[in-house]
C-alpha positions as CSV (number, residue, x, y, z in Angstrom):
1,X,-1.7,27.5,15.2
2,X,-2.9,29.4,12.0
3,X,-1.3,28.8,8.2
4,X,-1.9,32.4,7.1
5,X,0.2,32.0,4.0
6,X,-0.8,28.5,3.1
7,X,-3.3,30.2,0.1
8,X,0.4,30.7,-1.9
9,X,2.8,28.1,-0.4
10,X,3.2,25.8,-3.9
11,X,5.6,24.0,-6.0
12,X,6.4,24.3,-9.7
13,X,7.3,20.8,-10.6
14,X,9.5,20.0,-13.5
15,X,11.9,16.7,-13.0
16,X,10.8,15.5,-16.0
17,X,7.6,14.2,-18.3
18,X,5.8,11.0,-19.4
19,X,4.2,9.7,-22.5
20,X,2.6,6.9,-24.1
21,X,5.7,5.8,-25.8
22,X,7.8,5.7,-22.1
23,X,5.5,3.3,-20.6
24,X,6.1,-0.5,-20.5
25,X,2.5,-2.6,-22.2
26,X,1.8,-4.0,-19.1
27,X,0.8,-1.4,-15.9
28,X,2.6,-3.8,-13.1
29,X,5.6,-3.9,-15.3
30,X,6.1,0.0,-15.4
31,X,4.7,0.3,-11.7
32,X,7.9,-2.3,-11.2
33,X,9.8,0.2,-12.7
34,X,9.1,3.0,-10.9
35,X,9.0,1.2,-7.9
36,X,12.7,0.5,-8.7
37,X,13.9,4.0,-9.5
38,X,12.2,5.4,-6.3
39,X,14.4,2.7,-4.5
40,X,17.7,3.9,-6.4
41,X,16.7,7.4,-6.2
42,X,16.7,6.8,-2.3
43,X,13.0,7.8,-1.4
44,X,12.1,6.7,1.8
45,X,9.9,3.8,2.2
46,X,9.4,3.9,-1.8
47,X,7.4,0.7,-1.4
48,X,4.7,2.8,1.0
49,X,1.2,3.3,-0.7
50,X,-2.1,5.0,1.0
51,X,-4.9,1.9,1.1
52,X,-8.4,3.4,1.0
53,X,-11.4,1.0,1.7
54,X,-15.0,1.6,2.7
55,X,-16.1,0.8,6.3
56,X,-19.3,-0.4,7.4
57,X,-20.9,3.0,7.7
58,X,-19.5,3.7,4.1
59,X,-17.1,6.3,5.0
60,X,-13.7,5.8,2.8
61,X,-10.8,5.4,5.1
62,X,-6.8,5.8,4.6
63,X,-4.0,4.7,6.2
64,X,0.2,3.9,5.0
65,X,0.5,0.5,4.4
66,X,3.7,-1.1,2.9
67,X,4.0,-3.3,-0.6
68,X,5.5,-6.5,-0.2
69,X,4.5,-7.8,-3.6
70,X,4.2,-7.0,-7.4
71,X,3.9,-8.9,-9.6
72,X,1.0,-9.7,-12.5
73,X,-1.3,-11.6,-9.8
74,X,-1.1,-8.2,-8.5
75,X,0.1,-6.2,-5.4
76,X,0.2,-7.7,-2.0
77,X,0.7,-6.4,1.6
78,X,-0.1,-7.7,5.2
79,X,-1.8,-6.9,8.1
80,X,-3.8,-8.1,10.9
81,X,-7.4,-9.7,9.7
82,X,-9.2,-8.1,12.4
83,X,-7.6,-4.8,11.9
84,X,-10.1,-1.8,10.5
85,X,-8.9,-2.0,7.3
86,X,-8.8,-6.0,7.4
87,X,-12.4,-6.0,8.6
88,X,-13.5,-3.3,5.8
89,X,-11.7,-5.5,2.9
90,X,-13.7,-8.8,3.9
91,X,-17.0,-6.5,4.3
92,X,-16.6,-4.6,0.7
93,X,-13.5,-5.6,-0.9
94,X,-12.7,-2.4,-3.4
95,X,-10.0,-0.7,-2.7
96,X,-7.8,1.9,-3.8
97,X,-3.9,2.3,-3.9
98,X,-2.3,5.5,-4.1
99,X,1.9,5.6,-4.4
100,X,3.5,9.5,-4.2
101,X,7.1,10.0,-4.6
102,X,7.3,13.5,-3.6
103,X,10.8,14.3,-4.3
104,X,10.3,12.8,-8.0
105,X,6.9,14.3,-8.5
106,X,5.3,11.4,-9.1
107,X,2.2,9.1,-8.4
108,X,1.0,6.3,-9.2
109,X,-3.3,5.1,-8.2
110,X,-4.7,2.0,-8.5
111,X,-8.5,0.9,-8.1
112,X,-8.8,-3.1,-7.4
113,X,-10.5,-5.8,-5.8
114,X,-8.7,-6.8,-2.4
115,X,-8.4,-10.9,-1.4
116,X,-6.6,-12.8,0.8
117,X,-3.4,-14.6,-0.4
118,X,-3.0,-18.2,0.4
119,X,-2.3,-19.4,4.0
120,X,1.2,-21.1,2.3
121,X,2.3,-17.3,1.3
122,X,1.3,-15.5,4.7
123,X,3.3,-18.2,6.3
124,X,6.3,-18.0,4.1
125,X,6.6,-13.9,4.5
126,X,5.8,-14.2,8.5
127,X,8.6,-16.1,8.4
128,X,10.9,-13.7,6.9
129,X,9.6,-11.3,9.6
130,X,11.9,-9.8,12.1
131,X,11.1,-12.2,15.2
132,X,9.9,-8.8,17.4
133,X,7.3,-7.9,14.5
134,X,6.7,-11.8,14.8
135,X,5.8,-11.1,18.0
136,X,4.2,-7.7,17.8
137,X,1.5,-9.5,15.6
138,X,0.4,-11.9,18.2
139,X,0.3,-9.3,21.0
140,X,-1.4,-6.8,19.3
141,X,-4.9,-6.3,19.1
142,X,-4.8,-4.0,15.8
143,X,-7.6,-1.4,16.1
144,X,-9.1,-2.6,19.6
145,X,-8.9,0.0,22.4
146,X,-5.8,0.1,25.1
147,X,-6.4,1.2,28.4
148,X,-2.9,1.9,28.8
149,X,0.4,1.2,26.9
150,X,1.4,-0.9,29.2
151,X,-1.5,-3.2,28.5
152,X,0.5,-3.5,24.7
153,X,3.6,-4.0,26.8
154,X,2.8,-7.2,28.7
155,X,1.2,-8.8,26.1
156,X,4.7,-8.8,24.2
157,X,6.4,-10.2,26.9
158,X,3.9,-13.0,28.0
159,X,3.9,-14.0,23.9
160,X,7.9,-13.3,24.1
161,X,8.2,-15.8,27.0
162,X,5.4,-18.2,25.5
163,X,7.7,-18.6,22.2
164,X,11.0,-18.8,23.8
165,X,13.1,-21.7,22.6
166,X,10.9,-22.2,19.5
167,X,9.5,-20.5,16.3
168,X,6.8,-18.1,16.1
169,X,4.3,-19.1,14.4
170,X,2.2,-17.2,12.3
171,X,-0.9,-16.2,14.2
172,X,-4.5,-17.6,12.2
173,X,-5.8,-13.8,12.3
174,X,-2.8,-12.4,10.5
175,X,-1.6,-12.6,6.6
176,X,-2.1,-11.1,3.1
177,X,-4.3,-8.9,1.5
178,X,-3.7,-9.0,-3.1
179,X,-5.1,-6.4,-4.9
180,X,-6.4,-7.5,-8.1
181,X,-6.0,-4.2,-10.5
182,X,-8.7,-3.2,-13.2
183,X,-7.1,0.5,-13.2
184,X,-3.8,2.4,-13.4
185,X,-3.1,6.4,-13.5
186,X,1.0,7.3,-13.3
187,X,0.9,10.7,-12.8
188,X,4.0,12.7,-13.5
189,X,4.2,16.2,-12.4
190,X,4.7,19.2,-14.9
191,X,5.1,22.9,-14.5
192,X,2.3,25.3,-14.4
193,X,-0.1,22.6,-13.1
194,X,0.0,20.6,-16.7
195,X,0.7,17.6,-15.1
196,X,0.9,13.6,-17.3
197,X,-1.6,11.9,-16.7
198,X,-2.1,8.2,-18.5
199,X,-4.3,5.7,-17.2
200,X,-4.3,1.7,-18.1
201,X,-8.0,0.5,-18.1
202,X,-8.3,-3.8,-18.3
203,X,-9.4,-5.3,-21.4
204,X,-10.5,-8.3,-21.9
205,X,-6.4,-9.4,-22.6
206,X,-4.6,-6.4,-22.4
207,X,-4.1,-2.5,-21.1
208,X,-5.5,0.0,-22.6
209,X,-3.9,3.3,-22.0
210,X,-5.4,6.5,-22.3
211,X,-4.3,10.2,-21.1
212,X,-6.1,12.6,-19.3
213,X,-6.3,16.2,-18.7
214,X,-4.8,17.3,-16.1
């Protein structure tokens, strides 16, 4: 299928602006913020973010992930360690974050360091897991080929049978990934392309914000 009119399908945007003065001191505190609003506003999965890492061949690589964290320790998610992106992270651990609320035409990126939380807080979230994503995690080999679905399908029930009766536990190749943040941009879309763009850049003990062309 060919987009023939794709050259002049656009958007003006113009929900609103941003400056210096709207935005909290500290970048986690006005990510927080918007984080919440996107949530009230009734975006779906408002806590999503695209995770970009490196991989061995040093090709950047994308994928959804979902937040599960923020605060000033930074922003944490979870996924399998063996996973492609898990693997990437413990081979060359910067990353980048990239939230986009279309329907409020905004965006947040974030450039960071990834590390793995504590064991004590991968265990405490896996245990707030649904019990089938409890599951899902031990019978899934993330990123490892299937030969069929139904490969994925009797793993689940031989680890559904294996933890009837009793708790799942969280399995040792599964938990957190933190970003660390050095870098914020909150983009705020404008008409006529002149988007807001202000960035918060780490100092030694505080933000420094700055705005950029758009």
């Amino acid at each position: 299928m060919e987009f023939k009119d794709i050259s002049t399908d656009r958007i003006d945007y113009g929900q609103g602006k941003l400056d210096i003065s709207d935005l909290a001191l500290n970048p986690i505190d006005q990510l927080a913020k918007w984080l919440e609003q996107a949530k009230q506003f009734g975006a779906r999965d408002y806590n999503a973010f695209i995770l970009g890492t490196l991989d061995e061949d040093g090709y950047p690589t994308t994928r959804v992930v979902l937040l599960r964290d923020c605060q000033d320790a930074g922003l944490t998610f979870y996924t399998n360690y063996e996973s492609d992106k898990g693997r990437a992270m413990e081979g060359h651990n910067k990353v980048s974050a990239n939230f986009f609320w279309a329907d409020m035409e905004r965006q947040v990126r974030v450039l960071g360091q990834a590390q793995r939380v504590s064991e004590i807080e991968s265990d405490e979230y896996f245990a707030s897991r649904p019990r089938e994503s409890q599951i899902g995690a031990w019978a899934s080999q993330q990123s490892r080929a299937l030969s069929d679905r139904s490969e994925l399908e009797e793993a689940v029930k031989a680890f559904t049978k294996e933890f009837e009766g009793r708790e799942v536990t969280r399995p040792p190749h599964w938990g957190g990934f933190r970003i660390v943040p050095h870098t914020f941009e909150f983009w705020q879309g404008r008409s006529s392309r002149l988007h807001d763009r202000l960035v918060y850049s780490k100092a030694a003990n505080h933000w420094d914000i700055t705005r950029l062309n758009p």
